[in-house]
C-alpha positions as CSV (number, residue, x, y, z in Angstrom):
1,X,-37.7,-38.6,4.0
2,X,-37.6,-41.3,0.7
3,X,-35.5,-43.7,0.6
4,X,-32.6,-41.7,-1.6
5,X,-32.5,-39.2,0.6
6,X,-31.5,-41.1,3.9
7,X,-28.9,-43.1,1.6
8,X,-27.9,-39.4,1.0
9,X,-27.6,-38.2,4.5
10,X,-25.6,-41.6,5.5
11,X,-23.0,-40.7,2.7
12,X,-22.7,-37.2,3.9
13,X,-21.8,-38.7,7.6
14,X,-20.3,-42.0,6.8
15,X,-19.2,-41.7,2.8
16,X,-16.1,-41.4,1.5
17,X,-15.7,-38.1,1.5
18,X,-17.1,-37.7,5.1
19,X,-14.0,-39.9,6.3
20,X,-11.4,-37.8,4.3
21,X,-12.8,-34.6,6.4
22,X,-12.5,-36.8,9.6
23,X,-8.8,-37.0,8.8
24,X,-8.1,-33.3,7.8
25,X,-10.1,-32.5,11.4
26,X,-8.0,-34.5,13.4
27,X,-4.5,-33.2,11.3
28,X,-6.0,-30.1,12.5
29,X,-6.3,-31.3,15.6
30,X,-2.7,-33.1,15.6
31,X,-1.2,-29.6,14.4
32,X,-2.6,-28.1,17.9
33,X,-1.1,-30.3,20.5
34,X,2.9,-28.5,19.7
35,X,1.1,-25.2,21.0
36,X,-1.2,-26.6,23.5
37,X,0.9,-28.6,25.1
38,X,3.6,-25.4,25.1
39,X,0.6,-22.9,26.7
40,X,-0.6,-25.8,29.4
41,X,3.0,-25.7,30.4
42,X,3.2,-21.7,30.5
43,X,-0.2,-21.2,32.1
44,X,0.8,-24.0,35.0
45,X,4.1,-22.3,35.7
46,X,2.7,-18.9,35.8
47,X,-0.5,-18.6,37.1
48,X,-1.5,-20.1,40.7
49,X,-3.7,-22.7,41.0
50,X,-4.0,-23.3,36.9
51,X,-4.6,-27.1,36.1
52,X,-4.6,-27.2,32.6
53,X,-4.5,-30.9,32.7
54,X,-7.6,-32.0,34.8
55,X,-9.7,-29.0,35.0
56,X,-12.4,-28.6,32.0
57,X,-12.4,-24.7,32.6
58,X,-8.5,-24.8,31.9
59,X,-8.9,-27.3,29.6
60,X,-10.2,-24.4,27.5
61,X,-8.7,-21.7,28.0
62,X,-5.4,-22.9,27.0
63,X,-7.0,-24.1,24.2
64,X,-8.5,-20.4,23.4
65,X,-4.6,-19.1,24.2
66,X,-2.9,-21.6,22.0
67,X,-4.9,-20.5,19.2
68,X,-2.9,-17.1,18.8
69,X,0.3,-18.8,19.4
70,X,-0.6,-21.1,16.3
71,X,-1.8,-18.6,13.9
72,X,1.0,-16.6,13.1
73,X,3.1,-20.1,11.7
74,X,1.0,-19.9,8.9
75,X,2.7,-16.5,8.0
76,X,5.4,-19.0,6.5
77,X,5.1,-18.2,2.8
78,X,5.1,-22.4,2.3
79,X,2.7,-23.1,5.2
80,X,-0.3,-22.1,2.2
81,X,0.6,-24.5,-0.4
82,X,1.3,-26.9,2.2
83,X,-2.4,-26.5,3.9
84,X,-4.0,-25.7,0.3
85,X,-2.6,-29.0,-0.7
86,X,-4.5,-30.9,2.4
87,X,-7.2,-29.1,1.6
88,X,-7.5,-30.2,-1.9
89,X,-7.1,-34.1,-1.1
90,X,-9.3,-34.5,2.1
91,X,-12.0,-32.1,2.2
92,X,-13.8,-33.0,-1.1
93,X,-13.8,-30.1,-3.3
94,X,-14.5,-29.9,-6.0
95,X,-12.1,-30.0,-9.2
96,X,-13.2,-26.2,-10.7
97,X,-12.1,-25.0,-7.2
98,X,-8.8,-23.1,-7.2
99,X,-6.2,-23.1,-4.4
100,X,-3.0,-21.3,-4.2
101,X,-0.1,-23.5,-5.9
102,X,2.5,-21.7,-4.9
103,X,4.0,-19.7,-1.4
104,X,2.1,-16.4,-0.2
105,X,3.4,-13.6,-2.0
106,X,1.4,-11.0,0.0
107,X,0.1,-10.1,2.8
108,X,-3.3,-10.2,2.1
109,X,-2.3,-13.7,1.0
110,X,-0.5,-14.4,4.6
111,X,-3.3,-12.8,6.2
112,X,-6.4,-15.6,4.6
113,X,-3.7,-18.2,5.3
114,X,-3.2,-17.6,9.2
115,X,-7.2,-17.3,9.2
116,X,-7.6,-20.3,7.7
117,X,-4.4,-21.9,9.5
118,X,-6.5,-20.8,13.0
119,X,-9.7,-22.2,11.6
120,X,-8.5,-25.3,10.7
121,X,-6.4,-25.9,14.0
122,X,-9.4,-24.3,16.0
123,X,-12.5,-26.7,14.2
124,X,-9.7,-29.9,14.7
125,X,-9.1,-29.1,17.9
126,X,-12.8,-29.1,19.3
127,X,-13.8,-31.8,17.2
128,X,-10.8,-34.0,18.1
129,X,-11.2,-33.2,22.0
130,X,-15.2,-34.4,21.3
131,X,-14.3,-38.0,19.7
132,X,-11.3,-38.5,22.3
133,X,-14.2,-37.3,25.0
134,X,-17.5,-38.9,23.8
135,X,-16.1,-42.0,21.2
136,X,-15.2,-44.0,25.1
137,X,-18.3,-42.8,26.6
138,X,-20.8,-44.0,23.8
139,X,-18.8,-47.4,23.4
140,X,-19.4,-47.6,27.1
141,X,-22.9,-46.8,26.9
142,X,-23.7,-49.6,24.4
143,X,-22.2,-52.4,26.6
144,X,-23.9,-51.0,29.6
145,X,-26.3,-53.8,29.9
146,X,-23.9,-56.7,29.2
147,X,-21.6,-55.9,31.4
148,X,-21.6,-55.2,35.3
149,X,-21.0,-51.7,36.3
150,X,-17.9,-51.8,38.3
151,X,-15.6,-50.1,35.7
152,X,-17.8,-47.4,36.1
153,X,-17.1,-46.7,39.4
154,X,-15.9,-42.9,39.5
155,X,-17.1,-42.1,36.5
156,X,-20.8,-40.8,38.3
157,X,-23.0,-40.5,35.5
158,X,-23.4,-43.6,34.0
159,X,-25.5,-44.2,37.2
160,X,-27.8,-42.1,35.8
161,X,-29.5,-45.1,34.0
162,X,-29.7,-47.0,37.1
163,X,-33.2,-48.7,37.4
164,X,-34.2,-47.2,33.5
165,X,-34.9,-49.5,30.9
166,X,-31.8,-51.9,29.7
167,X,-32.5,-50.8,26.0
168,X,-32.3,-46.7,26.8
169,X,-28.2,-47.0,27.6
170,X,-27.6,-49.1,24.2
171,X,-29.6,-46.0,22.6
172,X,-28.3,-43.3,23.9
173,X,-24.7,-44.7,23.0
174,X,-25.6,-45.2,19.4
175,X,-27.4,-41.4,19.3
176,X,-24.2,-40.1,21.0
177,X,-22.4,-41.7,18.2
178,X,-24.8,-39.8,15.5
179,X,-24.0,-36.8,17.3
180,X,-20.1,-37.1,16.5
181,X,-20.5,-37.8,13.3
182,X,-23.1,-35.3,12.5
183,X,-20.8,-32.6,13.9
184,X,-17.9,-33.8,12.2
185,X,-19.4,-33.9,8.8
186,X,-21.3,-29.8,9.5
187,X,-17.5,-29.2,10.9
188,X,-15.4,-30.6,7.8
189,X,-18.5,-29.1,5.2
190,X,-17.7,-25.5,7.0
191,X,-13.7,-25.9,6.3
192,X,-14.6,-27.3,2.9
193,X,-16.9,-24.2,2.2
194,X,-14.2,-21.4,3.5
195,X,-11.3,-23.1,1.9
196,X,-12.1,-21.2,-1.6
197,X,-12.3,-17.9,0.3
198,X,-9.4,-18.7,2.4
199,X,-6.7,-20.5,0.4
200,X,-7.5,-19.3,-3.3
201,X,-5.3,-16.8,-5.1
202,X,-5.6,-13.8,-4.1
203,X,-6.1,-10.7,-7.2
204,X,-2.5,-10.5,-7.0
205,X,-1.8,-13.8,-8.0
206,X,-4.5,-14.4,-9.9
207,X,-2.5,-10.8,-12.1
208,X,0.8,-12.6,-12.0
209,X,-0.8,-16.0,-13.0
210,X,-2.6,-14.3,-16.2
211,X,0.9,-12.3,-16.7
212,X,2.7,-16.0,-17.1
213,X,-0.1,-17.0,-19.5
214,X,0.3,-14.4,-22.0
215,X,3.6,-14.1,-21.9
216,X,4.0,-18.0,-22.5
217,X,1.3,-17.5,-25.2
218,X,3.6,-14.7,-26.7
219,X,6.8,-17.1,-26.5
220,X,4.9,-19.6,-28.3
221,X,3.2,-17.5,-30.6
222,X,6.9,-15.6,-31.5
223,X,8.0,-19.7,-31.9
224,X,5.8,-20.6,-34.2
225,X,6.3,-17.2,-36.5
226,X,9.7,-18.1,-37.0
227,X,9.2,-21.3,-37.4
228,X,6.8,-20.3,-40.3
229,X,8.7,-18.1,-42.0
230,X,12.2,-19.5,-41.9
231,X,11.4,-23.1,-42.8
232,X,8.3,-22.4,-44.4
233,X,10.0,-20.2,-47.3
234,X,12.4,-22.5,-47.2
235,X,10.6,-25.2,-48.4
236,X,8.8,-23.3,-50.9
237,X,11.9,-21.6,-52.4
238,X,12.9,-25.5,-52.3
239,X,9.8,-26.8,-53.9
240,X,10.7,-24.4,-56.9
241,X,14.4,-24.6,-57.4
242,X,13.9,-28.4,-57.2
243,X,11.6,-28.3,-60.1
244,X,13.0,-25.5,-62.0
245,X,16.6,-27.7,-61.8
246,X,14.3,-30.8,-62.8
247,X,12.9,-29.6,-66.0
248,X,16.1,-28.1,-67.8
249,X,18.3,-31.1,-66.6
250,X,19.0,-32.0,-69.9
251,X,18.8,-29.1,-72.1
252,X,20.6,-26.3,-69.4
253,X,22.7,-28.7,-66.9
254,X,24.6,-25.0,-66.1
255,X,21.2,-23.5,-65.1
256,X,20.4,-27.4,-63.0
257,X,23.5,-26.6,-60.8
258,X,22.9,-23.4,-59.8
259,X,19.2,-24.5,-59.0
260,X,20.9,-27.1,-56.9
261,X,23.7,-25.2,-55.5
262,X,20.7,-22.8,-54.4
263,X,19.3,-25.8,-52.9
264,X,21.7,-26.1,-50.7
265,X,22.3,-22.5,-49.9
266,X,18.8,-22.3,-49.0
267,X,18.7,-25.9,-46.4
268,X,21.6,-24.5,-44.9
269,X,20.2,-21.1,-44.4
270,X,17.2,-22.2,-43.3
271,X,19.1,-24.8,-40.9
272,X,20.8,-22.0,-39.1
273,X,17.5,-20.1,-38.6
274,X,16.0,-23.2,-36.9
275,X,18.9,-23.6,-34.3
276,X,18.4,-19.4,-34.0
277,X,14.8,-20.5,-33.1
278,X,15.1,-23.7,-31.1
279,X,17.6,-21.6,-29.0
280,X,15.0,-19.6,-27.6
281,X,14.1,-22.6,-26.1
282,X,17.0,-23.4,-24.7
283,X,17.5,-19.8,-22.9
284,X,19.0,-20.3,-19.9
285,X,20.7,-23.5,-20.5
286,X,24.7,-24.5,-21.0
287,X,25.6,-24.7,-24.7
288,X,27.1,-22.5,-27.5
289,X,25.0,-19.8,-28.1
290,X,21.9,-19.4,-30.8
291,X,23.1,-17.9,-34.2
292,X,21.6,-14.3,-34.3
293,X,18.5,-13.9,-36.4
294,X,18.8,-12.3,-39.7
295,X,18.4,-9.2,-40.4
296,X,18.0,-6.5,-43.5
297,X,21.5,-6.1,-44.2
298,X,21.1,-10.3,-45.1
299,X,18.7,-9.6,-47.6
300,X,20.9,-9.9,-50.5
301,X,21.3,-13.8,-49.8
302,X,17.5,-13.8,-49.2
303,X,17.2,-12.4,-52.8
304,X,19.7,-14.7,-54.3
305,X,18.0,-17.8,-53.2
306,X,14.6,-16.2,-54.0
307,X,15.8,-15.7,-57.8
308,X,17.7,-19.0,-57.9
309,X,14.0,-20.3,-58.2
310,X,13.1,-18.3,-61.2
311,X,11.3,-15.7,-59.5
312,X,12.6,-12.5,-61.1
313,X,13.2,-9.6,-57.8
314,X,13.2,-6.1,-58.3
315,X,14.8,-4.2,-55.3
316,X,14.5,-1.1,-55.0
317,X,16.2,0.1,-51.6
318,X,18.6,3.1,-50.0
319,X,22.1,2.2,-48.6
320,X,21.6,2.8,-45.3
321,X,19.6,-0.3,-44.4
322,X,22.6,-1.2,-41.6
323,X,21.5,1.8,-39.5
324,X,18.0,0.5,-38.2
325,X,17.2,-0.4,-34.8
326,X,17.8,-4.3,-35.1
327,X,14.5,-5.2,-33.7
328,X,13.0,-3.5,-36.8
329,X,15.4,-4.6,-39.3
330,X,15.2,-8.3,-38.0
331,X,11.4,-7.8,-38.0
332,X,11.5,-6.1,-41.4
333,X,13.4,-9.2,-43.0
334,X,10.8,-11.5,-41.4
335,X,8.0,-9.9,-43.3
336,X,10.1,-9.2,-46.6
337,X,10.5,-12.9,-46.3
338,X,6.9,-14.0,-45.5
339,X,6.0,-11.8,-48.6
340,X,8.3,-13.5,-50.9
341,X,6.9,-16.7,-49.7
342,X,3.7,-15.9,-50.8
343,X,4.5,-14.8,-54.0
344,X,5.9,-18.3,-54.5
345,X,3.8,-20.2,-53.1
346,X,0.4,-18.5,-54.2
347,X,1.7,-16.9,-57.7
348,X,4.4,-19.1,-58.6
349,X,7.8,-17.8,-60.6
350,X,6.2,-14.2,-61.8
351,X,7.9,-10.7,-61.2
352,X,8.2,-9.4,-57.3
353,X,9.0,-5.8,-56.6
354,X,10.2,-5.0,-54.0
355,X,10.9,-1.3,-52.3
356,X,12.0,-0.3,-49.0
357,X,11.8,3.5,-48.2
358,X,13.0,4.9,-45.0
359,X,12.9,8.2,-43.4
360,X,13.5,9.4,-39.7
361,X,10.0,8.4,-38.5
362,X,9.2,5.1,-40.5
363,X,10.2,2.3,-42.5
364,X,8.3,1.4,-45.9
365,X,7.8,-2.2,-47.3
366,X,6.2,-2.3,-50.3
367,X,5.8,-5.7,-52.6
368,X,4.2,-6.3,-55.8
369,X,3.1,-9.4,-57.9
370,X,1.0,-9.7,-60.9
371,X,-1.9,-12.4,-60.0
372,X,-4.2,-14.1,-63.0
373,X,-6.9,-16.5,-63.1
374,X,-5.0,-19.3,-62.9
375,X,-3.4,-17.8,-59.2
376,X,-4.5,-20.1,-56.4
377,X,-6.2,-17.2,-54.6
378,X,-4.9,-16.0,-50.9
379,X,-7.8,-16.4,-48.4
380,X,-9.6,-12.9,-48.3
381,X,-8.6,-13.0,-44.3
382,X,-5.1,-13.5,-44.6
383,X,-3.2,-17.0,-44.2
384,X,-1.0,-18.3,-41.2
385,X,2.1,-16.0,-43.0
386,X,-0.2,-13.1,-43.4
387,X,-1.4,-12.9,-39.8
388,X,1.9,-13.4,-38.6
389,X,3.2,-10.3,-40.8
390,X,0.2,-8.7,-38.8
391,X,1.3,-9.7,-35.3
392,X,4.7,-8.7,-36.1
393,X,3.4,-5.8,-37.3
394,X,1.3,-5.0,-34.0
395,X,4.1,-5.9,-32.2
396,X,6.2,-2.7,-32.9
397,X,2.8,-0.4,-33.1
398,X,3.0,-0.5,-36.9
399,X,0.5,-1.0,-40.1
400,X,-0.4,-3.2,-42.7
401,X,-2.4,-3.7,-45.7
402,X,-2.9,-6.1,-48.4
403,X,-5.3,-6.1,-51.3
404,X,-5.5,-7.5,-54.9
405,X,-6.1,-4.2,-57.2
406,X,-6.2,-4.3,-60.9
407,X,-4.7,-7.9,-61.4
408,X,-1.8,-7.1,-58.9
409,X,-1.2,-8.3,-55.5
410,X,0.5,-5.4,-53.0
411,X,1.5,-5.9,-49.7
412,X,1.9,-2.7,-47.8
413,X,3.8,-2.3,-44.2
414,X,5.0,0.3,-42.5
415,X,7.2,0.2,-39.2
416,X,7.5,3.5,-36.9
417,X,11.0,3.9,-35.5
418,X,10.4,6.0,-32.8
419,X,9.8,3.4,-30.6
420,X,12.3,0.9,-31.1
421,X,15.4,3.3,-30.4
């Protein structure tokens, strides 16, 4: 063996890691005494002649009865984050391992943790009764030859090196040593190995974890869709009204404070939104509650704010807008705003038509916009507002198409309403 290699079989007995699974053997070892002790007691009061104290042969099988008494602790929903947390900081695995975080939420789950729970106490147990049984008797060995051999009087065998050698004590002693800490490091290796097995999430959490994921993922993804279009038009319908008021301050001052009182129609508007958004946040919380998200019968102030900006809106709509399911109205007026956002942020103050149709199985969105050369051009793939008119789109199991076709820019959507009554 080179010289790396023995300075890697000492680490794997006497390293770091090596002395972490010492300690989580003799825990597991610690954790056995409540029921041994319990069964020694039993087994002495009821069965003749037992001596679970003395005798070697009783000695182990109260240790093989106490084993069944432990096991079915770990049935405790919190014994398996408890033990998976032990696991994780003394038995050296590694950091892509994964252990159960939270209690056993199955039985398959309480099942691998009473395994586990048995094999740990079981491992501990036998390699805790070896260092309290062989630790004494190799210290002893070693001072064999200094000493005289009077405290070994009924003890018996250390007479058996009587007349050998005075080095072959000192060396057994230190091999007897080698052997405990040889079978402590293959015993805490074997609980690191099955602690994966054992203690990881079973399929049903690992189904419940990737459940949390997406639906935080959807939270955040909803989040940042209203975020996007409330303040985002918001600001553009700002950028515009702000200019528009700038450059006929001094010929129109009529026309600069409407721009302005739009200005502030629109801030406040778009304030409310974002408490209506931040309170999804707060769900669950003491407070006053979140203004309700607008909807389709809003979208004449939409318009009015829109058109304060310069940008002409043609609306072509039936009256009977207030008679949607609201999760598709709200939804609509999400992506009726998105599209007017685009229109002035990628086309500036030109015509938008607008038409909503609706009959008894859908709801129609149709806008319009003339583009020219000097339009900054949309990204053929859709920017952040189109691919959140898609998601919202997906959401209800709708369509949605927009193209550029003979100089004009059409956005095309159509919500079913089947399923949102």
């Amino acid at each position: 063996m080179t010289g790396s290699g023995w300075r890697r079989a000492v680490r794997a007995v006497i390293g770091r890691r090596a002395q972490l699974r010492w300690v989580h053997l003799v825990l597991g070892g610690a954790l056995l005494m409540p029921y041994y002790l319990l069964t020694a007691v039993v087994l002495a009061m009821l069965v003749r002649g037992a001596d679970p104290f003395t005798s070697l042969r009783w000695q182990l099988v109260t240790f093989a009865s106490a084993l069944p008494l432990a096991a079915p602790t770990a049935l405790l929903p919190l014994v398996r984050p408890l033990e998976a947390t032990a696991a994780r900081s003394l038995c050296g695995l590694p950091e892509s391992v994964e252990l159960a975080a939270g209690p056993a939420g199955s039985w398959d789950a309480r099942a691998r943790t009473a395994l586990w729970y048995g094999l740990h106490l079981a491992i501990g147990g036998l390699v805790s009764g070896l260092i309290l049984a062989l630790l004494p008797a190799s210290a002893l060995l070693v001072a064999l030859p200094f000493t005289d051999d009077s405290y070994t009087d009924g003890l018996g065998w250390p007479h058996a090196f009587a007349g050998a050698p005075a080095e072959l004590a000192p060396l057994a002693g230190v091999g007897l040593l080698a052997l405990i800490m040889g079978i402590a490091a293959a015993a805490g290796a074997l609980l690191a190995r099955c602690a994966p097995a054992l203690l990881g999430p079973a399929p049903a959490d690992r189904l419940a974890a990737a459940e949390e994921r997406a639906a935080r993922l959807a939270s955040r993804n909803r989040l940042a869709r209203e975020l996007h279009d409330s303040v985002g038009h918001a600001l553009s319908a700002v950028t515009l009204q702000a200019g528009a008021a700038r450059k006929v301050l001094d010929t129109d001052p009529d026309f600069a404070r409407e721009a302005l009182a739009a200005i502030e129609e629109t801030t406040r508007e778009a304030v409310g939104e974002l408490d209506s958004v931040l309170g999804l946040l707060r769900e669950g919380e003491d407070g006053p509650a979140p203004a309700p998200f607008p909807t389709l019968v809003d979208l004449d102030g939409l318009l009015t704010r829109t058109r304060a900006a310069g940008v002409a809106v043609e609306l072509t709509a039936p009256g009977t807008l207030e008679r949607l399911p609201p999760v598709v109205s709200r939804e609509a007026y999400r992506i009726v705003q998105e599209g007017l956002s685009n229109a002035l942020r990628h086309a500036g103050r030109v015509p938008v038509r607008l038409r909503i149709a609706e009959d008894r199985k859908k709801v129609e969105i149709t806008m319009e916009n003339p583009v020219d050369g000097t339009t900054r051009a949309r990204p053929t793939g859709g920017g952040r507002g189109l691919r959140g008119i898609a998601e919202r789109v997906t959401l209800l199991r709708g369509t949605c198409a927009w193209d550029t076709v003979d100089g004009v820019w059409r956005l095309t959507v159509r919500l079913p309403l089947e399923a949102a009554r």
